[in-house]
N, C-alpha and C positions, 0 to 999 in steps of 0.2 A: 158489446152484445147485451142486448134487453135480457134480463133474466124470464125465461117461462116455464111452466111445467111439463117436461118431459116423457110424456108415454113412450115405455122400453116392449121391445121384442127382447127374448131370450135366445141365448145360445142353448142348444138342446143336446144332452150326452143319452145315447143310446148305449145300454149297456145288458149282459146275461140275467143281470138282476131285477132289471126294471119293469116297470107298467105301463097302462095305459090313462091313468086317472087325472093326468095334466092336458091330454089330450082331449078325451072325453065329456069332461067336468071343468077344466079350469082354462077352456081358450088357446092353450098351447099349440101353435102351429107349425107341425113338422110333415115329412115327408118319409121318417124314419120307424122303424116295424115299434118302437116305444119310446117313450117321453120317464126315461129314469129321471134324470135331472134337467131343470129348466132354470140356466142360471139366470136368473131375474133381474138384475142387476150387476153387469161383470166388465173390469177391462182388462182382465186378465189373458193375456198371448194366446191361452188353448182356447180362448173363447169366450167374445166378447157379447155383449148385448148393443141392441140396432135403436139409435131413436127412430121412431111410427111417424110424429107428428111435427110440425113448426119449421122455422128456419133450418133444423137439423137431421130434416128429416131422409132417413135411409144411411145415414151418413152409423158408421160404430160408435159407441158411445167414447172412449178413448180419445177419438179423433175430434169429438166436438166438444170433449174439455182440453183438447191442447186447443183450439182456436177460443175458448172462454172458459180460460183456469180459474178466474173466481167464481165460479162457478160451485169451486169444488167447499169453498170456505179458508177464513184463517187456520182453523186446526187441519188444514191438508197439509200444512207447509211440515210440521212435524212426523213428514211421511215420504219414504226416497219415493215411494210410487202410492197408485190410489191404492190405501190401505183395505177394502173391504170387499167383498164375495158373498152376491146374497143368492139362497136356491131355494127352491123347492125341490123334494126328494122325494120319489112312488117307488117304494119297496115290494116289488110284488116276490121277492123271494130274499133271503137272507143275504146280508153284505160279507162282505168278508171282516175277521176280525182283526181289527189292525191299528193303529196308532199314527199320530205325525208329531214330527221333531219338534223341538225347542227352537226357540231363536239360538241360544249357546250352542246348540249343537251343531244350527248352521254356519253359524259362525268360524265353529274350531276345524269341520269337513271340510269351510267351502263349496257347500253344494247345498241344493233345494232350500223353499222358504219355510218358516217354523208358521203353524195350524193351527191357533187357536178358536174354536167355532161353539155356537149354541144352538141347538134346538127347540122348535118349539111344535109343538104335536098337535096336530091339523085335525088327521081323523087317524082313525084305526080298527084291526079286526078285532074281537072279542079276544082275548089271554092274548093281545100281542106284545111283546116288550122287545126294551133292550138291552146289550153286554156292556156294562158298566167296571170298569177296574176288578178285584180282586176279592174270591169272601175275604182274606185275609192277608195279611201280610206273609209273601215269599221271598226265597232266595233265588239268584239268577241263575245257579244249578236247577233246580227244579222247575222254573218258568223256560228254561233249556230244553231240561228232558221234557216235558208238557210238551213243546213244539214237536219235536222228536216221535215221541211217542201218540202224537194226534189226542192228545187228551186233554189239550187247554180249556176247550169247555168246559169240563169238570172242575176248573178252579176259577171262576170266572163267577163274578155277580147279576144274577138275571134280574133286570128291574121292571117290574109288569108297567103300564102306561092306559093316557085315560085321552080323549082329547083335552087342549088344555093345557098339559103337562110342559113346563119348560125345564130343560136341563144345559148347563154350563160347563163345556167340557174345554178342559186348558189343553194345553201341546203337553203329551206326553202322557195321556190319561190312553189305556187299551177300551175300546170300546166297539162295538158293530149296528148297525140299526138291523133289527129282523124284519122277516117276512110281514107283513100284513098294518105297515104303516106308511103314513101321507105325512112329511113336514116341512116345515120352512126352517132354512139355515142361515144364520150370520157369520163368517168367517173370516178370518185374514183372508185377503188376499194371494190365495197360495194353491197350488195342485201335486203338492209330495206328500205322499202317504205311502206308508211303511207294512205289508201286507202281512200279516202272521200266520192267520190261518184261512183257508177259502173252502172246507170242505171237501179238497179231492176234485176240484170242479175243472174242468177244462174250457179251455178257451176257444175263439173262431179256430183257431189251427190247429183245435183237436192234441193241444198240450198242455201240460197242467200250467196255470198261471203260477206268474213268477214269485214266489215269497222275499223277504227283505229282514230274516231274522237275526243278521247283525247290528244293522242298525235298528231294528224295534229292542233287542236289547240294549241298545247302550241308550236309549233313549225312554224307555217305558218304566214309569210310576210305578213300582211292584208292591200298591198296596190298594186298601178298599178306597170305591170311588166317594168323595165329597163333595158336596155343593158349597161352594164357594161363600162366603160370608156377606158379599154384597149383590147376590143373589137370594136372600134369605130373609123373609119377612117385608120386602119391598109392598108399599101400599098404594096409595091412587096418586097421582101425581097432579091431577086436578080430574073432576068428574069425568068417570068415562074411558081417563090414562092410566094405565098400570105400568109401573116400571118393572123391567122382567133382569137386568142385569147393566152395568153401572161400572166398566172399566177403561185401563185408559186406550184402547183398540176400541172400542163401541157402546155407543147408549143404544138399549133398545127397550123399546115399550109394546103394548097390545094398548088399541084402540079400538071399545066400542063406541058408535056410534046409533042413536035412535033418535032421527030427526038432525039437529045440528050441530057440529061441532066446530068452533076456533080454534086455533093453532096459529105459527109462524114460523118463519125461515129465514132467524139472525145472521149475520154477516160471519158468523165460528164455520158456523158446518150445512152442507147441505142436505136435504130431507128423504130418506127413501119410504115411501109408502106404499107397503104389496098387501091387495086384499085377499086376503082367507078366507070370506065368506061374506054374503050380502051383495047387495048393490045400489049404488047411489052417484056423489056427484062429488067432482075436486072446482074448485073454484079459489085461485091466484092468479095473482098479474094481469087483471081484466078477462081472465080467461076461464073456461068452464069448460069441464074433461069427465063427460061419462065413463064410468068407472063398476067393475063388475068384478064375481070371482078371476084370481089369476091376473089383475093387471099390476103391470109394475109402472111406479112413476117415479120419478129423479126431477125433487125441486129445488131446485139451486138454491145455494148461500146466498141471501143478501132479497131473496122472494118475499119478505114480510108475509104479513098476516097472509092468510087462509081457510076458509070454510070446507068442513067435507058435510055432504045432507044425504040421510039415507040411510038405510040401515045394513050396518057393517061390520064386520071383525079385520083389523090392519095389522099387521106390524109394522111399524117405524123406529127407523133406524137413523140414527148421528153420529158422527166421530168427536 
């Protein structure tokens, strides 16, 4: 199979939390009362994303890298499945606060896959932030009674936010996104998350949602949150590229673009590029793919060169 660039449909998660600003502003097409999460790029079981366009089209995206795995790149092969989960997230009310596992952890249970994901902050309401780890270092009595006692927000690090902002959270970091922010997520490939606190809120069936506070203890960082060291000080990776973080789960960068930019898609890994803002043009493979807020595209391993023209804000993503 010819390698071509892939415009993705999203799998869309409706949830008590969510909004409408995927829907409204970013092309998200659902049928469902809100667009929380538009997983942009997914072949993950609870939900996949659909190629739009080409030989593959309407086909799940899953299904059209088992008929062209190289697709995926050499650095797939270091992966029992496709390693990576990209979102867009519309918080129009506060997540709940909560954690996901290790890999060690899943390992030692046997059950769910370990979460390691980054954010990167689209837009926002004025004082919105997020629950970031711990002011200070606790003990697991006390991060106990705090669950118990409904008062884990009170020990919890509030980190205000700007558009812009990216933050790097590993498996095992407690963390929640609050009301009044828009972002895009890089993740493992994973859907177990470990619920701590949700406010009191109840669910469709009018009961309170389930919490998960044995395993967020035996698995939750009980200290203040840090950014990672190869998140830290990252500079232009040639005009235009920012590297935003730099591990062995994922490269991701922010791309603007003003007028033209080059790129390519070596035979390692293939390219995900979801626009946040702007509009303009993808051009590979002899092929050319208008491009606006909210599209997701998937350019395979082995696509060479590439022009994007137009004026844009990306993220791109690699393994």
């Amino acid at each position: 199979m010819k390698p071509y660039p892939m415009l993705l449909a999203p799998y869309v998660s409706e949830t008590i939390w969510g909004g409408r600003k995927l829907i409204d502003a970013f092309g998200v097409r659902t049928e469902k009362a809100n667009a929380a999460e538009g997983w942009m790029l997914s072949c993950h079981p609870a939900g996949a994303s659909r190629v739009v366009n080409g030989p593959f089209a309407g086909m799940p995206l899953p299904e059209a890298l088992k008929q062209a795995p190289a697709f995926c790149g050499a650095h797939d092969a270091g992966f029992a499945d496709f390693p990576i989960l990209i979102k867009f997230i519309d918080a129009r009310d506060d997540l709940s606060v909560q954690v996901h596992p290790t890999a060690d952890y899943c390992r030692r249970t046997g059950r769910g896959q370990s979460k390691t994901e980054c954010w990167y902050i689209i837009d926002c309401d004025p004082g919105a932030s997020l629950l970031l780890g711990f002011r200070k270092e606790i003990s697991e009595a006390d991060f106990r009674k705090a669950i118990t006692e409904n008062t884990l927000t009170e020990l919890v690090q509030r980190v205000p936010v700007k558009p812009g902002d990216f933050f790097f959270i590993e498996s095992g970091t407690l963390h929640a996104i609050c009301k009044g922010i828009l972002l895009a997520e890089v993740q493992e490939s994973s859907n177990t998350t470990y619920r701590i606190y949700d406010y009191d809120r109840r669910g469709a069936d009018g009961k309170p949602r389930e919490l998960h506070v044995d395993d967020a203890l035996a698995v939750t960082k009980r200290a203040p949150y840090t950014q990672p060291d190869f998140c830290k000080g990252n500079g232009l990776y040639t005009d235009g590229k920012t590297l935003l973080a730099d591990c062995p789960l994922f490269k991701v960068w922010r791309v603007q673009t003003q007028g033209t930019f080059r790129d390519a898609a070596g035979a390692d890994s293939f390219v995900s590029l979801l626009v946040m803002e702007g509009t303009g043009s993808l051009t590979a493979c002899g092929e050319t793919l208008a491009l606006q807020k909210g599209a997701s595209v998937f350019l395979p391993a082995g696509a060479g060169d590439y022009l994007l023209d137009g004026a844009m804000t990306i993220l791109e993503t690699r393994i």
